[in-house]
N, C-alpha and C positions, 0 to 999 in steps of 0.2 A: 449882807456883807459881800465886796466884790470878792472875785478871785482872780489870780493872776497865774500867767505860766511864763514859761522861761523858752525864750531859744536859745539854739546854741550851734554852731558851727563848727564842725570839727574838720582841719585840713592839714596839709601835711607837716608845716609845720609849729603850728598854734591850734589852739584852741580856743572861740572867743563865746561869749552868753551874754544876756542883757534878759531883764525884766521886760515884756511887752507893755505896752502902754504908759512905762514910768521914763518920763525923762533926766534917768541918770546914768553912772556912767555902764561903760561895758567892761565886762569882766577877762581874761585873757591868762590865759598857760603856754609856757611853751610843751611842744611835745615830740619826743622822740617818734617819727612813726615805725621807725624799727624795732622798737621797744617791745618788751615783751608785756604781754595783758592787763599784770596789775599796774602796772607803773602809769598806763594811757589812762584805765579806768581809774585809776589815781587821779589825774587832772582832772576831767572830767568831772567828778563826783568832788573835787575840790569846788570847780568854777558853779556846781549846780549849791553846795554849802555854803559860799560867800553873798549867794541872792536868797535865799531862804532868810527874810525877814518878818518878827510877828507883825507888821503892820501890812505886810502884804503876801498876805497868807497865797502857796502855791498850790494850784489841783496837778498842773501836770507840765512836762519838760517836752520841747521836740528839737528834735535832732537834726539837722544836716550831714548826710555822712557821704563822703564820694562811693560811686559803685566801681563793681558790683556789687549787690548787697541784698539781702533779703529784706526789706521793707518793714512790711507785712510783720515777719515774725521780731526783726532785731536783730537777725544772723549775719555775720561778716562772711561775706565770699569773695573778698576781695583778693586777686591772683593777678598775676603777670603785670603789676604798675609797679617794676623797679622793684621790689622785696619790701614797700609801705606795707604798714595794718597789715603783712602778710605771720606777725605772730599769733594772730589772733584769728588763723584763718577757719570759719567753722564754731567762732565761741557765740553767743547767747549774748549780746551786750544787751540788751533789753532784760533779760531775766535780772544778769548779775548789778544791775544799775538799780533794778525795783527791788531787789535783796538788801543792796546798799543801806537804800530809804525805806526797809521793813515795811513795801509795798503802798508806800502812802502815796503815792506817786503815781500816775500814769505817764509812762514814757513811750514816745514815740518817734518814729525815726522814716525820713523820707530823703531820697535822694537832692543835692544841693541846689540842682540844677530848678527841679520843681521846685524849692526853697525861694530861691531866688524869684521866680516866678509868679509867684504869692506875694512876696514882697512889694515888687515892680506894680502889679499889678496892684496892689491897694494905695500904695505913696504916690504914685503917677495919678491913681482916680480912672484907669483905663476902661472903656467902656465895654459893649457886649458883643464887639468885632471880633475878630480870627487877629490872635497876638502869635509870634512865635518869638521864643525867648531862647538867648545863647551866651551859656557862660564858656569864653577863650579861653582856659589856661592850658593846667597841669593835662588834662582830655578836654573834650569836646562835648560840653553838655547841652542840652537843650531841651526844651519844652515846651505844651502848644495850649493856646486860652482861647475859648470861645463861650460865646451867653455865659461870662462872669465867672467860667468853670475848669477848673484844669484839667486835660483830657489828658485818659488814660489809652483810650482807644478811638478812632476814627476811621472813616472809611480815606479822608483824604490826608493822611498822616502815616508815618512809618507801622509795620505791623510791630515792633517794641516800643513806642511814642517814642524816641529817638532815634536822634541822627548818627550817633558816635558807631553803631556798628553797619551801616548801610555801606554797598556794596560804590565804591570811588577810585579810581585809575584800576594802579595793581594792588587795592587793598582795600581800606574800608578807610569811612571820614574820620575817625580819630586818627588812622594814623594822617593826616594831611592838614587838619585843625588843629593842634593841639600844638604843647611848648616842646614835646621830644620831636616835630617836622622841623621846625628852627632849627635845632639843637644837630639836627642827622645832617640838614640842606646847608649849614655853613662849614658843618665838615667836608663835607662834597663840595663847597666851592671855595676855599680859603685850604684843606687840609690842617687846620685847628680847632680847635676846641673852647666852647664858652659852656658856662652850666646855666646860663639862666637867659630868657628875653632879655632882662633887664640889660643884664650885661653887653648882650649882642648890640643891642638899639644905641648905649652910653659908648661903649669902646671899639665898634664899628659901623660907625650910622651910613655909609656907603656901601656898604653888604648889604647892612639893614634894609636899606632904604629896594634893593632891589630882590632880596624875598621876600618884603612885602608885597613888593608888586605880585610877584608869582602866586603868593598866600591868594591874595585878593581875589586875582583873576580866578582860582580852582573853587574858592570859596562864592564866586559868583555862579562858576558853571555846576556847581555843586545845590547850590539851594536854589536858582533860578523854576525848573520844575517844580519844585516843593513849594513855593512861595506864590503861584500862578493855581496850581492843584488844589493848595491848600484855601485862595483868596485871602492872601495873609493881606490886613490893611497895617501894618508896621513890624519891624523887626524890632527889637530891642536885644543890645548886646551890653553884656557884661565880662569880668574877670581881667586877667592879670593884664595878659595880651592886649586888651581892651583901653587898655592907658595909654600903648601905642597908637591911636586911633587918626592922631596927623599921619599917618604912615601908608593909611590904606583906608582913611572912610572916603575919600572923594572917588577912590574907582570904584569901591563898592557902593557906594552910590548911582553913578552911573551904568553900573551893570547891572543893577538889579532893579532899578527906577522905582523903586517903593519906599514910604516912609522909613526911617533907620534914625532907633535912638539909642546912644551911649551912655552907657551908667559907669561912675569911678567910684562910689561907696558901694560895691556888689557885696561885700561881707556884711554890713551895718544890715541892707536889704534881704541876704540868707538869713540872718539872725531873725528879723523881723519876719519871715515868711515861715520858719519854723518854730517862730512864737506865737504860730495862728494855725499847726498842727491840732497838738495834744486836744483829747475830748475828755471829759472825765468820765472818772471809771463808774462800770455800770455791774449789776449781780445778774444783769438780764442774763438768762443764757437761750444758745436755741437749741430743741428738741436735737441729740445727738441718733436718736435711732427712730426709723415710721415701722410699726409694729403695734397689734396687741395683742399679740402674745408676751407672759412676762420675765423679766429678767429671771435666770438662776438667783434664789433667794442666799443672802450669807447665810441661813440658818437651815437645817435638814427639817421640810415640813411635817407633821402627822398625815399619816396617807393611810388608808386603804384601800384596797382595790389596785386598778392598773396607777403606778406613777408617774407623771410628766417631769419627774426630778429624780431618775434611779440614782445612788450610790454605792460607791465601795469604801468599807469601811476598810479605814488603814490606823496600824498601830502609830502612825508615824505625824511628828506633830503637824499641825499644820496652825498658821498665824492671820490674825487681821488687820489691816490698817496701813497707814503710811507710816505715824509714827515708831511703830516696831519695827519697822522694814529702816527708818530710817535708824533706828539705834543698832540695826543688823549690823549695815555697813557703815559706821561712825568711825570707825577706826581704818581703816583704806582708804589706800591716797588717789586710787586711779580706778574707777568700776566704767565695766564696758556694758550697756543695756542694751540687749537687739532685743527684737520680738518681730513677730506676722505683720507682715500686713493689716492696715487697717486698725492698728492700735491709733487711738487718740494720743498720739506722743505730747503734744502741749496740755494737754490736761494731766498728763503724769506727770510731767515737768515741772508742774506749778504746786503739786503738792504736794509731792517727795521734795520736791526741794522748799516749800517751806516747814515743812516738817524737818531737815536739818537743819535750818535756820533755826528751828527753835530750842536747836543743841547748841547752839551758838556757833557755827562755824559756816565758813566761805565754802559756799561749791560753784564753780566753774561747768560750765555746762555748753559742750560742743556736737553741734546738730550733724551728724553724718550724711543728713539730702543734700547737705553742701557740696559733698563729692559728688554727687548724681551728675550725668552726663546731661548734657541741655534734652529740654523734652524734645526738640524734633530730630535730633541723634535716633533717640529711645524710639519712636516712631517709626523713622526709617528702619534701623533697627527688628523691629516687630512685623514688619510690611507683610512679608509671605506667613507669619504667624498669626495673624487679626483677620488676611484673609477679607480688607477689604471693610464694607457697611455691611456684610453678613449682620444678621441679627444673632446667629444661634451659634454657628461654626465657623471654627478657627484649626489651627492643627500646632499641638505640642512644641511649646520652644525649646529645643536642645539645646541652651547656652545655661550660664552658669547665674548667679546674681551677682559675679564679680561686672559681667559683660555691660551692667545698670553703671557702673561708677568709672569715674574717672582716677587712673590710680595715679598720677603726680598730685589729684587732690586729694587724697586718700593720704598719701605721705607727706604732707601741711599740716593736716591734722597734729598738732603737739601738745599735750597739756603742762598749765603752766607751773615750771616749779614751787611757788609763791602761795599757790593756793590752797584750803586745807583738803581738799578734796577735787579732783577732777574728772566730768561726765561725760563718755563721748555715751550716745546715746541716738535712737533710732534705728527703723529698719535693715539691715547690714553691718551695723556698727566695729562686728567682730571683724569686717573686714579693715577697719583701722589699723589694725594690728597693735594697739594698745597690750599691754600686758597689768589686766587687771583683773579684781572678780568680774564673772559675767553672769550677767540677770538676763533671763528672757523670760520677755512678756507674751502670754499668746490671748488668743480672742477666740472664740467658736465661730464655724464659718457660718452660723445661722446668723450672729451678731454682727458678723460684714456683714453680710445684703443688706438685715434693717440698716444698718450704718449709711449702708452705699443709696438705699432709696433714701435714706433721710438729705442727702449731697452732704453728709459730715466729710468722708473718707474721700481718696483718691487715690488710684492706682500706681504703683511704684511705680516713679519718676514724671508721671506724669503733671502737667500745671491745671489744665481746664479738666473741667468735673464733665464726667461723657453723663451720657442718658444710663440708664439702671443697665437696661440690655445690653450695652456695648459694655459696661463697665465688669459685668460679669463673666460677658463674654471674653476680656483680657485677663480680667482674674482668672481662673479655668486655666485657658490657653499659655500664658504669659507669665503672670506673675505666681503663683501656686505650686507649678512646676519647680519654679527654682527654688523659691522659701522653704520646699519641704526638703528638697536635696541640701539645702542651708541649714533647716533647724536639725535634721538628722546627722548631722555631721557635727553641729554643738551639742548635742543630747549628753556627750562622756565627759564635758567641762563645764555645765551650767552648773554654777553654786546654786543658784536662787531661781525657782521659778514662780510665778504672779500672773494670776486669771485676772487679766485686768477689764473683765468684761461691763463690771462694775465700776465706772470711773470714780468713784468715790467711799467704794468699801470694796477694796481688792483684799483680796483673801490669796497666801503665798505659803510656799514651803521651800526648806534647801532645796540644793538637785539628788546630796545623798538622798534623801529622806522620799525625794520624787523618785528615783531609781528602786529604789528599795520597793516601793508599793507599785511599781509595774511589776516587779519581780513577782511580789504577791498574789496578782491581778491575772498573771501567765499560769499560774496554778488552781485556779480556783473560776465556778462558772461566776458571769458579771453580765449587765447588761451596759450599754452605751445610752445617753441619754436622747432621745428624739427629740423631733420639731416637725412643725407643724404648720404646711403653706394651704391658703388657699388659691381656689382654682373657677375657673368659667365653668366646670360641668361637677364643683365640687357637692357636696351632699352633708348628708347631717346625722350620721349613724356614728362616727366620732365624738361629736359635739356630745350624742345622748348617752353613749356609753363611756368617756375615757374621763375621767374628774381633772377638773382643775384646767381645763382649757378654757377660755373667751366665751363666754355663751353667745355677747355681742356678734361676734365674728360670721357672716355673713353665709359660711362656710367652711368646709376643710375638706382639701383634695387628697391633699396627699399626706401621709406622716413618715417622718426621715426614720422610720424603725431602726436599720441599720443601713445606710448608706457611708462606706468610715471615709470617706473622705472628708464627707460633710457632717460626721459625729463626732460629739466630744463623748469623755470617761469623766467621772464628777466624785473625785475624792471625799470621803466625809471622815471626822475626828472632832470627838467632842460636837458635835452636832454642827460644825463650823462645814464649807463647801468649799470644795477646789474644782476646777472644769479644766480641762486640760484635752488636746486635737489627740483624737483615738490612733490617728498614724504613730504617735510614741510609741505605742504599742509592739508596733511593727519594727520601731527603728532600733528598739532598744534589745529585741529579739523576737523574730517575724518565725526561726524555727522550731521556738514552743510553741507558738501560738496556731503556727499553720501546720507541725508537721510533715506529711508526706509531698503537701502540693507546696512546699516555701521553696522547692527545687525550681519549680516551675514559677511559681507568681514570686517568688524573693519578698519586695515587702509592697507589692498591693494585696489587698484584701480581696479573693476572690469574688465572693458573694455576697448579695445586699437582701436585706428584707423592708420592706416597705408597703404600707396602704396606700391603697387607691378606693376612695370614697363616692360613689355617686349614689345613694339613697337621697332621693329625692331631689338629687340632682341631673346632671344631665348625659347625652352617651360621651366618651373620648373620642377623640380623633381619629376617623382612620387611616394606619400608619402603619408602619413596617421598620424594620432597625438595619443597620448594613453589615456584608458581608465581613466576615475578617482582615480577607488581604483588604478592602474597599478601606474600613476603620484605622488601616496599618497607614496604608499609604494616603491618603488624605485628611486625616486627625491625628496620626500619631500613637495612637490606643496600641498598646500591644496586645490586648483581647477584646470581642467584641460584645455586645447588649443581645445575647441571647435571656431570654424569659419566659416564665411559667404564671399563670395565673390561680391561683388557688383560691376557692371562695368559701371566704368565712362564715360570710351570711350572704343572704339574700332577699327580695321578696319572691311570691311567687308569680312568672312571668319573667323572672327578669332573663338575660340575654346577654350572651356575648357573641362578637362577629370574629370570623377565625374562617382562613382559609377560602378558597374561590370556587367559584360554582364551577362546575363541571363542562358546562360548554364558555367560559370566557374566553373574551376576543381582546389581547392586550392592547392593540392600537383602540380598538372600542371603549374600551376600559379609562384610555389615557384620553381621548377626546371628550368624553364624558366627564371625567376631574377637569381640565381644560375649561369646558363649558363652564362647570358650574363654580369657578373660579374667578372665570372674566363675564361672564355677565351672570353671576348670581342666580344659577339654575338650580334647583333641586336637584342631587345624585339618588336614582333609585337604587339604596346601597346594597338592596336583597337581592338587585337581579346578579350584582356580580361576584358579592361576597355571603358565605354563607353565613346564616345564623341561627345560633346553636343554645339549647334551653339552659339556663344557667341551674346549678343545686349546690347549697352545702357542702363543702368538701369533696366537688369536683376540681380537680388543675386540667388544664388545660395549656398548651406544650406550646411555645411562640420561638421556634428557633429563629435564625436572622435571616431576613428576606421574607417572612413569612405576614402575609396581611392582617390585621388585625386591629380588635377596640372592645372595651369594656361596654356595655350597653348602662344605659340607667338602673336603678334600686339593686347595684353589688357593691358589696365589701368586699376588694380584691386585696389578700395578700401578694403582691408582685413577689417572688423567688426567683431571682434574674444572679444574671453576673454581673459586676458590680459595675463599667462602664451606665452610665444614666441619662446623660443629655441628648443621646443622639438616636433622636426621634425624628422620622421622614412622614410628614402627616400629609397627608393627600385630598383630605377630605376632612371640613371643620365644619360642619351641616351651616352654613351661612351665620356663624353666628362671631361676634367681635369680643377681643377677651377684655379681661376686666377692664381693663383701660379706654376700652370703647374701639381701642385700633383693632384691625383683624390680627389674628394669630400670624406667622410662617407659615407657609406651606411649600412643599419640598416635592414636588412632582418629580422632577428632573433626579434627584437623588434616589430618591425610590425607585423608580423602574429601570436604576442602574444597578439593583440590589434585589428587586423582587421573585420570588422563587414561582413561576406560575403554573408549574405541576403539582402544587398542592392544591387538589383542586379535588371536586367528586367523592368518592368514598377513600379516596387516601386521606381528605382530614380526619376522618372520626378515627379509621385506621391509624393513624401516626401520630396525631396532633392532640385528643382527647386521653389523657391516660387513663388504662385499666388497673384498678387496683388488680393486686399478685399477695397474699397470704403468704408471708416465709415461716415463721414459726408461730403457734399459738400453746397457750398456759388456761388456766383452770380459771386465771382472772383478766384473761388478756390475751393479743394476739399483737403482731408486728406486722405491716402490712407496706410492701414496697410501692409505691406510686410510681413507676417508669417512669424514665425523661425523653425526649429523644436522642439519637444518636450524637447527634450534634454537641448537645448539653455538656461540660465537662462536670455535670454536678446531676447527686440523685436526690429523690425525698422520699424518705419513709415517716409513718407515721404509726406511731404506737396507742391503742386503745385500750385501755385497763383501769381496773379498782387495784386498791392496797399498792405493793411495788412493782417494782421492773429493774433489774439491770441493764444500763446500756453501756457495750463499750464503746472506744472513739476506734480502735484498731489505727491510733495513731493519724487520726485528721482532725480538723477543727469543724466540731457541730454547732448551726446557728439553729436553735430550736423555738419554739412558739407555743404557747398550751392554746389550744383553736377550737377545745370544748374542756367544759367546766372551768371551777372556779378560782381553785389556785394549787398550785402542787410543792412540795418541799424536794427540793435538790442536795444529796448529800454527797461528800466526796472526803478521803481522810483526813481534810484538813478546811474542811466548811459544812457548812448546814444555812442554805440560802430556799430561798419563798419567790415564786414568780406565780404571778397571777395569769388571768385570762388576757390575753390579745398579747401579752409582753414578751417582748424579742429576749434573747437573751443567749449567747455564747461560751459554749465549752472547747478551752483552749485544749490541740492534741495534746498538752503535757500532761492533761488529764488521762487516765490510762481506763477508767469507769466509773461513772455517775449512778447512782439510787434515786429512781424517783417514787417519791410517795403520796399519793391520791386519795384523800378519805372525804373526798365530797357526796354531794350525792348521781348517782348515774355513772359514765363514765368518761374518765379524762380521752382526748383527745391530743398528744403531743405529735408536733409536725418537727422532723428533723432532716438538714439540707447540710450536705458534704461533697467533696470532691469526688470522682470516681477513683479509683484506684488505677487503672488503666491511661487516667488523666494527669497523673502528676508526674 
């Protein structure tokens, strides 16, 4: 059976549709373009009801709509034409029009001008030449056909495929094509006023007649280059203006000496070219994340041993689904939805909102990237923050996430009184200034990256999808910075919060309810949940020890133990899951959490724990981290990547490189990296760095500037400050990272940072630490592991059967059990279980912890805090 779709033309002041393919008649509404949302959508969804016949069943509608306009989504952006479609500035007509028709529909919407061009081009039979197409009226639209296709992009075409905002006299071609140049040029030459062509042409044809001429002429030396660049073989003109065509086609004829044809049914021909839009709808979807690592489960799995899914249990409820979430807020007329970057906003959109649907009510749904500044603002914008095709580094943008929006669009934004519900929603949203509930959505920043390598996501404000490295490199830099200063500052007003990392079993709780279990979370020790990348020298000592990861996975370099920027917290109640960015933590109260040092760090996270895996994999890089003032003033960092290596395990043999031999020659040193960079020389890396026998629960001291790499067959506990990216690697033994490209490497950074007096017997002196005995018991002993000077953080490590007391003396311990098998943690108000290799943090509000050890042999806990002197 056939199927048939609808076009439909919507303009400033009608609205017309027709059946494709049927010849009968055309359908037609008048419409207010002042008007406010329901009233337009009202015609509209009138003229779409009157062609909806059972003998000619419909799959899908398309639209015509003047821009600017979101396309693509369906989103009205339309601004500054006179106060038209400006009520609706920021709504969802696509959404609320597939709401209409309880989604049976695919509705699509493409600019009039392309409309028209589609048309032209099938009624005409035009063949597979360079067409450019121009509809006169209200703007100045146009469009470009080549081999039968309508082009979005060309090298001989405008970088927006149109004319209307390219750069002409003192301004750009709409203002000089279009009906408001008429309208402006007969008041400058008469000092009266017409509203319309029509009128100019009928009750002054002597005016008329002579800004025609002018039109003409500008409109020749205007498209003349474009029509020669493009090898246009005919123009085709259409619209209002275009009925004048005794007035000006014989000099534009001659000026332009190219074929030139006039069309006066332009509306008939939009309708028809946006009757040849719509595609039917498909369940295809594509792959939203590239991982195999797997999602946080809705449900709390059976584990033992180490978890790849830790929780905290909270008294407080926590809910599943869209439709709960939608009977939440059924009664509220105006909810404001922000969330993180990197949420899948259209796929929330379509769910929540049909899940109201199916409480039977209207909701109105206004996209807040509407107000986003054009992306090459944002751009410029960013210039000394992106730092350029850096691949790695960027340096901290101090502006706000208001600096992303434009706020006259920001203040457009209206919802309509009419509707039962209205949604401004997306990234920023709160900046509407809406006064309603507000829902934030967050995501874990492990579920961007897959996101971002899958090309699902895209950088606030940005249009084109960068490469992974750059994309991350903006996220970091650019975008991250401001969202956190963003969500930390909604944290006291979120009603509702939603792990929406699941696009289709989101798991959510109030914000009382969220506030309430950080409060919990500040009292009592918890872990964060890690992840887990691989790596070009990664290894397989994870893979055989930690359950529940990918055994497919080719490797595992690294595991995010605690790194909180990029950790989530993962609520549990009734076995259900919530994940939620470990910064709440901080934002909600950073001087329980940190105690002594929240004077100093406020609410970053000092210190990170993470693996570094090369069993059976290969050496790291060697590399070096930068000095302080270096990290301040050229990234932004307010502390820098000082770190310790602790080895969990090892084989025997294995190796770390730390520190420089005793007679190096730094310009030797640097022509040597040099060489084996540009022409692929082997570095003999022993003659200039030394290396040192790796063992069990040696650390090994990496302050900043200090050279250094893991060797093959170690499991490195990293115990660093929490700074992580900014690695200067000098030396990648010639090899290309997983991508097949070569790694960065950072000569030039490095030996603007490298310490080269650590060198000869000052590294085992300084740089190897010696365990130090502070107090021992009949079952145990405490044993400090010195850091360097430099370090603002020390580690001790406790060895013992049966218990131990420890107290915090008011700082936050990040602890790790790093022999035996699992220990119980008590405190007056919990009784928690942490296995082997598991990270896990006692906040200062804790005043002393009990740990209890009844395995067999004994425990080995590793515990890392601020110095006292450092806060």
């Amino acid at each position: 059976m056939s199927k048939f779709s609808i076009g439909m033309d919507v303009g400033g002041s009608h609205i017309s549709a027709a059946l494709t393919g049927i010849n009968g008649h055309t359908v037609t509404r008048p419409v207010d373009s002042y008007a406010d949302a329901t009233t337009i959508l009202s015609a509209m969804k009138s003229c779409i009801d009157d062609l909806i016949i059972p003998e000619y069943p419909v799959y899908g509608v398309g639209i015509a709509f003047p821009g600017p306009f979101n396309y693509k989504k369906g989103v009205s952006t339309i601004s500054g034409v006179g106060n038209k479609f400006e009520k609706f500035f920021g709504l969802h007509l696509k959404a609320a029009l597939q709401e209409a028709f309880n989604n049976r529909l695919s509705i699509d919407f493409a600019n009039d001008a392309h409309c028209f061009a589609i048309g032209c081009h099938a009624a005409m039979a035009l063949g597979n030449e360079h067409y450019i197409f121009l509809t006169l009226g209200t703007g100045f639209g146009s469009a470009f056909y080549s081999n039968g296709q309508l082009l979005h992009s060309h090298p001989d075409i405008p970088a927006q495929a149109a004319f209307y905002c390219e750069t002409f006299k003192e301004g750009i071609a709409d203002d000089y094509f279009s009906t408001r140049w008429f309208l402006q040029a007969f008041e400058g030459l008469t000092g009266e006023k017409v509203t319309s062509v029509k009128e100019l042409v009928t009750a002054y044809p002597q005016e008329a007649a002579q800004l025609f001429d002018t039109f003409a002429l500008n409109l020749c030396i205007f498209l003349q280059p474009w029509i020669q660049r493009f090898r246009c073989h005919a123009l085709v003109i259409g619209g209002s203006i275009a009925k004048a065509q005794y007035l000006f086609a014989s000099q534009l004829q001659q000026g332009l000496n190219t074929q030139i044809i006039f069309t006066h049914d332009t509306e008939q021909l939009i309708i028809n070219g946006a009757g040849m839009i719509p595609t039917e709808q498909t369940t295809q979807q594509k792959d939203f994340r590239k991982s195999n690592q797997p999602l946080l489960p809705v449900y709390q799995p059976a584990v033992t041993g180490y978890n790849i899914f830790p929780s905290f249990h909270t008294h407080m409820t926590i809910y599943s689904g869209f439709d709960a979430l939608a009977a939440q807020v059924a009664r509220e007329k105006c909810l404001v939805i922000d969330g993180y970057g990197g949420v899948l906003w259209e796929q929330f959109r379509t769910q929540l909102g049909a899940a109201i649907k199916r409480l039977g009510l209207t909701a109105y749904w206004y996209d807040v990237s509407a107000c986003l500044k054009p992306a090459a603002s944002i751009e410029d914008m960013l210039q000394t923050t992106l730092n350029g095709n850096d691949p790695v580094f960027g340096k901290k943008f101090t502006g706000t996430l208001r600096d992303f929006f434009d706020t006259a669009k920001l203040e457009m934004l209206q919802p309509d009184k009419k509707a039962d519900i209205n949604i401004v929603y997306g990234t920023g949203a709160a900046l509407s200034g809406w006064q309603g509930l507000l829902i934030y959505l967050d995501i874990p920043k492990n579920e961007i990256q897959y996101r971002m390598r899958a090309g699902s996501i895209n950088n606030l404000g940005a249009t084109d999808t960068l490469e992974p490295v750059q994309m991350y490199k903006r996220f970091y830099f650019a975008d991250w910075p401001v969202l956190n200063t963003h969500k930390a500052y909604l944290l006291p007003r979120i009603a509702i919060i939603v792990d929406e990392q699941r696009v289709h079993d989101i798991t959510w709780t109030t914000g009382t309810s969220f506030r309430e279990s950080l409060d919990a979370m500040l009292h009592r020790p918890f872990r964060a949940r890690p992840w887990f990348e691989t790596g070009v020298w990664g290894g397989q000592w994870m893979k055989q020890h930690l359950a529940g990861l990918d055994p497919h996975s080719p490797n595992y370099a690294w595991s995010f133990e605690l790194i909180t920027p990029e950790n989530g917290i993962v609520l549990e109640h009734n076995g259900l899951l919530m994940e939620a960015s470990f910064d709440f933590l901080l934002y909600h109260d950073h001087k329980k959490i940190l105690g002594k040092a929240a004077a100093r760090f406020g609410q970053d996270f000092p210190i990170r724990f993470d693996f570094l895996d090369t069993f059976d994999g290969g050496n790291l890089s060697i590399q070096c981290h930068p000095r302080t003032a270096y990290i301040r003033e050229h990234f932004g960092e307010t502390f820098t990547q000082d770190e310790t290596y602790y080895i969990l395990d090892c084989e025997p043999g294995a190796e770390v490189y730390l520190g420089f031999q005793e007679n190096i020659d730094p310009q030797q040193f640097k022509q040597a990296l040099e060489n084996a960079q540009e022409h692929n020389i082997p570095l003999p890396v022993a003659q200039y760095i030394q290396v040192h026998e790796a063992h069990k629960h040696d650390l090994f001291l990496i302050p900043n500037g200090t050279v250094h790499a893991s060797g093959k067959n170690n499991l490195v506990l990293e115990i660093s400050s929490t700074p992580y990216i900014f690695t200067f690697k000098m030396y990648d033994w010639l090899r290309p990272g997983l991508d097949g490209k070569p790694r960065p490497i950072n000569i030039a950074h490095a030996f603007n940072n490298l310490y080269f007096d650590r060198r000869g017997e000052k590294v085992k002196q300084e740089l190897i630490s010696t365990p130090q005995i502070v107090t021992s018991w009949e079952h145990g002993r405490k044993v400090e592991l010195p850091t360097h000077q430099v370090h603002f953080y020390t580690v001790d490590r406790y060895e013992f059967t049966g218990n131990v007391e420890i107290s915090t003396n008011g700082h936050c311990h990040i602890c790790m059990l790093v022999e035996g098998d699992e220990i119980s943690v008590y405190t007056p108000t919990s009784n928690e279980i942490f296995h082997y290799a598991e990270t896990f943090v006692v906040p200062a509000s804790v005043p002393t912890y009990n740990v209890h050890y009844k395995g067999a042999g004994k425990a080995f806990l590793v515990v890392a805090y601020v110095k006292d002197e450092c806060c």
